[in-house]
C-alpha positions as CSV (number, residue, x, y, z in Angstrom):
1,X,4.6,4.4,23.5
2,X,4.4,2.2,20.1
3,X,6.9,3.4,17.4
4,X,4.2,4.9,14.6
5,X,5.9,3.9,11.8
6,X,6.4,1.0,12.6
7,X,2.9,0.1,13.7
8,X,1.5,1.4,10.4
9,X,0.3,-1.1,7.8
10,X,2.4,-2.7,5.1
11,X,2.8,-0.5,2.3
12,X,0.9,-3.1,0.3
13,X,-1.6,-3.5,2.7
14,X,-2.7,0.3,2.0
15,X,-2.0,0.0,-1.8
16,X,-5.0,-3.1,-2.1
17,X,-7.3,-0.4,-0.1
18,X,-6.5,2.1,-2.1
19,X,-7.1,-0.4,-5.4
20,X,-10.6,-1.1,-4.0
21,X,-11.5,2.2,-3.6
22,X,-10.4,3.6,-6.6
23,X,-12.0,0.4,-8.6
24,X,-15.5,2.1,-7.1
25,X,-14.2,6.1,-7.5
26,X,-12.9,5.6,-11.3
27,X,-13.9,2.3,-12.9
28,X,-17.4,2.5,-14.5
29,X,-20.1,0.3,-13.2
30,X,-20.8,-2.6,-12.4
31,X,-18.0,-2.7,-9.8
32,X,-17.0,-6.1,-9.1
33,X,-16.6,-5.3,-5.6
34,X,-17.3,-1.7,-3.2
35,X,-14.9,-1.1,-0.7
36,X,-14.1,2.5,0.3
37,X,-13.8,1.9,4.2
38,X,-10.3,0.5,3.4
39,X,-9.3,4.2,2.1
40,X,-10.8,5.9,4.9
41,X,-8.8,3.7,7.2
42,X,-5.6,4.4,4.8
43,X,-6.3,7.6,5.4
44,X,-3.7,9.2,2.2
45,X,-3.9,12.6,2.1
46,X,-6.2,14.3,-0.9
47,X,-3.3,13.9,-3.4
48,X,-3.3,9.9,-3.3
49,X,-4.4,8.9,-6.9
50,X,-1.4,10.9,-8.3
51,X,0.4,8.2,-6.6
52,X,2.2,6.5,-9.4
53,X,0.9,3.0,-8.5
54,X,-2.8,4.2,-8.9
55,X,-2.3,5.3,-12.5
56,X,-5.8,4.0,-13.6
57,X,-3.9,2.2,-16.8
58,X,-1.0,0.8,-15.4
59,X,-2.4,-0.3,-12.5
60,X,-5.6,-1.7,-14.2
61,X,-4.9,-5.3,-14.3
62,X,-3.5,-5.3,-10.4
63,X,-6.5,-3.6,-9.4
64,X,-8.7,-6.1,-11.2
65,X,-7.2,-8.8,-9.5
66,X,-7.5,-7.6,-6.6
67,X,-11.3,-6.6,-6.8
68,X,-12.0,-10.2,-8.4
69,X,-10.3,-12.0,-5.4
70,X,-11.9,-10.1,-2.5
71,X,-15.3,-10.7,-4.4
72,X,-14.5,-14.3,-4.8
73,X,-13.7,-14.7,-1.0
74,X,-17.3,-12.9,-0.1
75,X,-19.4,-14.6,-2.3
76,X,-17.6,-18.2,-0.8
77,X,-18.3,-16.5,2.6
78,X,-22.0,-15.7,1.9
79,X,-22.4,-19.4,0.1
80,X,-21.0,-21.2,3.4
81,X,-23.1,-19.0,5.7
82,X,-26.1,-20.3,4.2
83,X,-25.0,-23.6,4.7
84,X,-24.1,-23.4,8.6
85,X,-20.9,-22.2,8.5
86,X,-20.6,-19.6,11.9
87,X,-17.0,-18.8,11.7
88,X,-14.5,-16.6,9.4
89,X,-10.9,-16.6,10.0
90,X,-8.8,-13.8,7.8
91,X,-5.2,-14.7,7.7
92,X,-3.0,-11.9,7.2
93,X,-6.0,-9.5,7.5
94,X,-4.2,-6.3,6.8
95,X,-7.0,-3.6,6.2
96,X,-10.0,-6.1,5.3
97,X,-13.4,-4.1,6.3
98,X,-15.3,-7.3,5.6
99,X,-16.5,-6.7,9.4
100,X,-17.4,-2.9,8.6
101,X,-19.5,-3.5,5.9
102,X,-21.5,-6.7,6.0
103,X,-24.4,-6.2,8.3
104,X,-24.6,-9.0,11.3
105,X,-25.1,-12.3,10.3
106,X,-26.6,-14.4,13.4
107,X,-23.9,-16.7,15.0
108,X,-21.3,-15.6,12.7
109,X,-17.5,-15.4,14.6
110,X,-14.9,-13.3,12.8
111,X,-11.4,-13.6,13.1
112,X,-8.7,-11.1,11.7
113,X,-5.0,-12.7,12.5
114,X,-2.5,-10.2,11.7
115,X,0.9,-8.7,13.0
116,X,0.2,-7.0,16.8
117,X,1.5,-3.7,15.7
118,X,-0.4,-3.2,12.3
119,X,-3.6,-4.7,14.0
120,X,-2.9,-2.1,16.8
121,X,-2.7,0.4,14.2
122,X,-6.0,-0.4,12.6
123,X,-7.9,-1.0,15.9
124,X,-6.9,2.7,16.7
125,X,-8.0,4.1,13.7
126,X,-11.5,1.9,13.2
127,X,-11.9,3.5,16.7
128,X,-11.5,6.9,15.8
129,X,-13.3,6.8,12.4
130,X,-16.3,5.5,15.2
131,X,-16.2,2.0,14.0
132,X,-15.7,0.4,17.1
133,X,-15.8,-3.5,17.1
134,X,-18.7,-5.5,17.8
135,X,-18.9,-8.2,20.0
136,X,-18.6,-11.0,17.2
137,X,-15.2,-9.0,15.4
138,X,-11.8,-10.8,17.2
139,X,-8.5,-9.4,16.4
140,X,-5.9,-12.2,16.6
141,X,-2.1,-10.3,17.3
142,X,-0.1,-13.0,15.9
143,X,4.0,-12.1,16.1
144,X,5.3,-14.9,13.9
145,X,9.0,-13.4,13.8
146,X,9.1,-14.1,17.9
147,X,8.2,-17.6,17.2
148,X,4.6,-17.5,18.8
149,X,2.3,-19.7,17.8
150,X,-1.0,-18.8,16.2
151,X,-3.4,-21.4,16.3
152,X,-3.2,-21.0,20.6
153,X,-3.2,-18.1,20.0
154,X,-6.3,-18.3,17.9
155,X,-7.6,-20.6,20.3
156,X,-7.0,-18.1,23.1
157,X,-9.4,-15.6,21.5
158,X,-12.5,-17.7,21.0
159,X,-11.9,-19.7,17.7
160,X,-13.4,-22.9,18.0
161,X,-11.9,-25.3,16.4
162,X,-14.8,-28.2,16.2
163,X,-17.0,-25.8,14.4
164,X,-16.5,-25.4,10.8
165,X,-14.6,-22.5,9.6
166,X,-14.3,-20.2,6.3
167,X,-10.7,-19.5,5.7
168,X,-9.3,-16.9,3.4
169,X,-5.5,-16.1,2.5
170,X,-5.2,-13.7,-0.2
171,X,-2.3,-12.1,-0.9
172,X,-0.2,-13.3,1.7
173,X,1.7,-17.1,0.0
174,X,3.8,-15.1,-2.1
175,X,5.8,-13.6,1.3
176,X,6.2,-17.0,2.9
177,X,8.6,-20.2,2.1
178,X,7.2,-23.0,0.5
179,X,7.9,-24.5,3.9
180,X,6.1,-22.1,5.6
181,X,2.6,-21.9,3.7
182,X,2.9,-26.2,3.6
183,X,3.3,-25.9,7.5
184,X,-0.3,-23.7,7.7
185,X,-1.9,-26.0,5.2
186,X,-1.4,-28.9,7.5
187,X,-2.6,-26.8,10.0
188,X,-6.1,-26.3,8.3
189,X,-6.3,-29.6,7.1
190,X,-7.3,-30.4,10.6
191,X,-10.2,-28.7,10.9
192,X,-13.5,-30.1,10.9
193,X,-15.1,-31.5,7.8
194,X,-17.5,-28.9,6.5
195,X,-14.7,-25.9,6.6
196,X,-13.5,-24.3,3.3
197,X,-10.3,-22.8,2.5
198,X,-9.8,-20.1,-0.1
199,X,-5.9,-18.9,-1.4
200,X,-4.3,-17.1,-3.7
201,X,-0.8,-17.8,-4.9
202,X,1.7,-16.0,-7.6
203,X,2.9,-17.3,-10.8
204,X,6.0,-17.9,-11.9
205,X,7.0,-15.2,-14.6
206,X,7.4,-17.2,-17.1
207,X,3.9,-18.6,-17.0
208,X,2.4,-14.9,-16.8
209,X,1.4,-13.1,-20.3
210,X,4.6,-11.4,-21.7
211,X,3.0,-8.1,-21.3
212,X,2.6,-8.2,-17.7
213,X,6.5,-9.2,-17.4
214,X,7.8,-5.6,-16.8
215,X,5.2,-4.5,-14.5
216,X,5.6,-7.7,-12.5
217,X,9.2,-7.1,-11.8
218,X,8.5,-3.6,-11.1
219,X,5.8,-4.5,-8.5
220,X,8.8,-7.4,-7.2
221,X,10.9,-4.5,-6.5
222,X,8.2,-2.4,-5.0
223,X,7.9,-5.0,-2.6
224,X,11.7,-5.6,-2.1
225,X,12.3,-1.9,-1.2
226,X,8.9,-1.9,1.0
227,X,11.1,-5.0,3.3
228,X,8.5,-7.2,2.0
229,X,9.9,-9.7,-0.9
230,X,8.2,-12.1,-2.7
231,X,9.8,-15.6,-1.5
232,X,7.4,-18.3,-3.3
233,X,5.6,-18.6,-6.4
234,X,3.8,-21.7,-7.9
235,X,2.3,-22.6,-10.9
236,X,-1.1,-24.5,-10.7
237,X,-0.2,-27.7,-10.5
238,X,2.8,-26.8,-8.2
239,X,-0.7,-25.2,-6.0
240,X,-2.8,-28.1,-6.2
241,X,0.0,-30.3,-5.3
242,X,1.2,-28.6,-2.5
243,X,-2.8,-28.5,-0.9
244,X,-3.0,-32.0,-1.8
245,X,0.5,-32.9,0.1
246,X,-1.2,-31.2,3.2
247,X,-3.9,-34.1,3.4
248,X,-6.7,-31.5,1.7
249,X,-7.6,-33.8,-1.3
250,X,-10.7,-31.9,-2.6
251,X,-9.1,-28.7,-4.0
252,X,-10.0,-26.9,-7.5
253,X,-8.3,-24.2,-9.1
254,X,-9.6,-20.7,-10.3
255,X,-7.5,-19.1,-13.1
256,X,-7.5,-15.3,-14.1
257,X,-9.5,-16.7,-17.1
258,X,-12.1,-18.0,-15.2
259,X,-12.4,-15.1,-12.8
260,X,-12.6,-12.9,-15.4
261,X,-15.5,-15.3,-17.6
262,X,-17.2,-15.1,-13.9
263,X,-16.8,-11.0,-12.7
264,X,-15.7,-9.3,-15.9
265,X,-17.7,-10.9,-18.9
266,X,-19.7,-8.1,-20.8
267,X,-17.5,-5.3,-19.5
268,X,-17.0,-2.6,-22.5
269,X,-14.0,-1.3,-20.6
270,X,-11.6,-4.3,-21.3
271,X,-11.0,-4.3,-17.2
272,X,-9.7,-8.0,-16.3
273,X,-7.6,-9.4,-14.2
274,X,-3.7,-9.8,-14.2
275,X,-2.3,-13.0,-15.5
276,X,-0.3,-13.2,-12.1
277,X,-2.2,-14.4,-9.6
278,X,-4.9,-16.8,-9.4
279,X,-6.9,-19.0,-6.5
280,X,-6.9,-22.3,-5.2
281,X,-10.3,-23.4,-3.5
282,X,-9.8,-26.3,-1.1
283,X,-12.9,-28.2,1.1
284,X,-12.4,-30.6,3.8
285,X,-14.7,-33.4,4.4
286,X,-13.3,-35.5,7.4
287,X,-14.5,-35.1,11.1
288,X,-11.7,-33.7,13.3
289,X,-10.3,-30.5,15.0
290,X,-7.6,-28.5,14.7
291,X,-4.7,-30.1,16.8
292,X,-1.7,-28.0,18.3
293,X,1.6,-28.2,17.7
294,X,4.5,-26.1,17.1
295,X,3.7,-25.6,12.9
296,X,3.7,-21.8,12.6
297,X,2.6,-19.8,9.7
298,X,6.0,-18.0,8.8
């Protein structure tokens, strides 16, 4: 028998389900984005917004950030379904319920590639909330630390790698080397034209607003003590650079500023997003697939 503990999500896994849900429970409409299947999935006990990291001030710019980034991925989702696109792939998937609460779209393939013993631990639980996974929902148990590779293993359960593809990686650059994120870039540089990548990325400290300094460090050495450390950050030109050194040439970038202008604008509550992370948006256009080779993602 699995080890519970250590099957459970990452602690930051359950603290962006817990910021989505508390976003709907205690921010004032309109909510940028409604997620409260996440929390019943975390599962926290009654006494989880005392939780020091859900004060609703403190933790008010994280929490934005996190709302604006998981509506920007949707929305880019729901834009490229219109267009064709029939396949989602969710890198480092954590406790996304994007399956849970979109209704069917016709055609439309999801992937969640994750960790085998977190993904184990959410399969269990989606099963005994009664949320048991349709027949377009595949769970991709990826263990990078054992040196296996994902993209067979991707392959293995039904991705197709001539279709188009959506592509989102949120919250997940800022755990892996500069080596290791240029290594999956390349990867997704080879998928068909057509396919769209969406990724956020850290800032460096120094290029975050001076008031955000102190929690930033705080939330570094949350993530430290979690076994979870931050190991790359980029500014937006370092981004851009890096996507465009993968051979994806057609690549924007989306600042706090602009998420803000596009999800917060008109808010009487001054909720906005944190200075410390933003988005790169990257589409390819050639004709190809996704070749195999021994280019992890860790």
């Amino acid at each position: 028998m699995q080890d519970t503990l250590a099957c459970a999500p990452e602690a930051t896994a359950v603290r962006v389900a817990l910021w989505r849900a508390l976003h709907v429970q205690a921010d004032p409409p309109p909510h940028v984005f409604e997620d409260v299947v996440g929390l019943q999935l975390a599962a926290p006990g009654d006494d989880w917004h005392r939780r020091a990291d859900m004060d609703l001030q403190r933790s008010a710019r994280a929490r934005a950030s996190i709302v604006a980034r998981s509506r920007c991925v949707e929305d880019l989702v729901a834009t490229q379904v219109r267009r064709g696109v029939r396949q989602y792939l969710i890198l480092g998937a954590g406790l996304d319920t994007f399956a849970q609460r979109m209704p069917p779209t016709p055609g439309l393939q999801v992937f969640e590639m994750d960790a085998p013993g977190p993904q184990s631990w959410k399969r269990d639980r989606l099963a005994a909330l009664g949320w048991h996974a349709p027949a377009w929902l595949h769970f991709v148990p990826v263990d990078f630390e054992a040196g296996e590779d994902g993209w067979d293993r991707l392959t293995g359960c039904g991705f197709d790698p001539r279709k188009p593809t959506v592509v989102a990686s949120t919250g997940v650059t800022m755990y892996l080397t500069r080596a290791a994120i240029l290594a999956t870039l390349g990867q997704l540089a080879r998928l068909p034209g057509g396919s769209t990548l969406v990724m956020s990325f850290m800032l460096p400290i120094d290029r975050i607003e001076p008031a955000e300094r102190a929690g930033r460090l705080a939330t570094e050495q949350y993530a430290r003590a979690a076994g979870t450390p931050f190991l790359s950050f980029f500014t937006p030109e370092e981004m851009l650079a890096l996507v465009r050194q993968a051979g994806i040439g057609d690549v924007h970038h989306l600042s706090a500023a602009d998420l803000a202008q596009r999800y917060f604008a008109g808010r009487t509550d001054g909720l906005r997003p944190s200075s410390s992370e933003e988005i790169v948006v990257a589409t390819i256009h050639h004709e190809g697939a996704l070749h195999h080779d021994n280019a992890g993602t860790r």
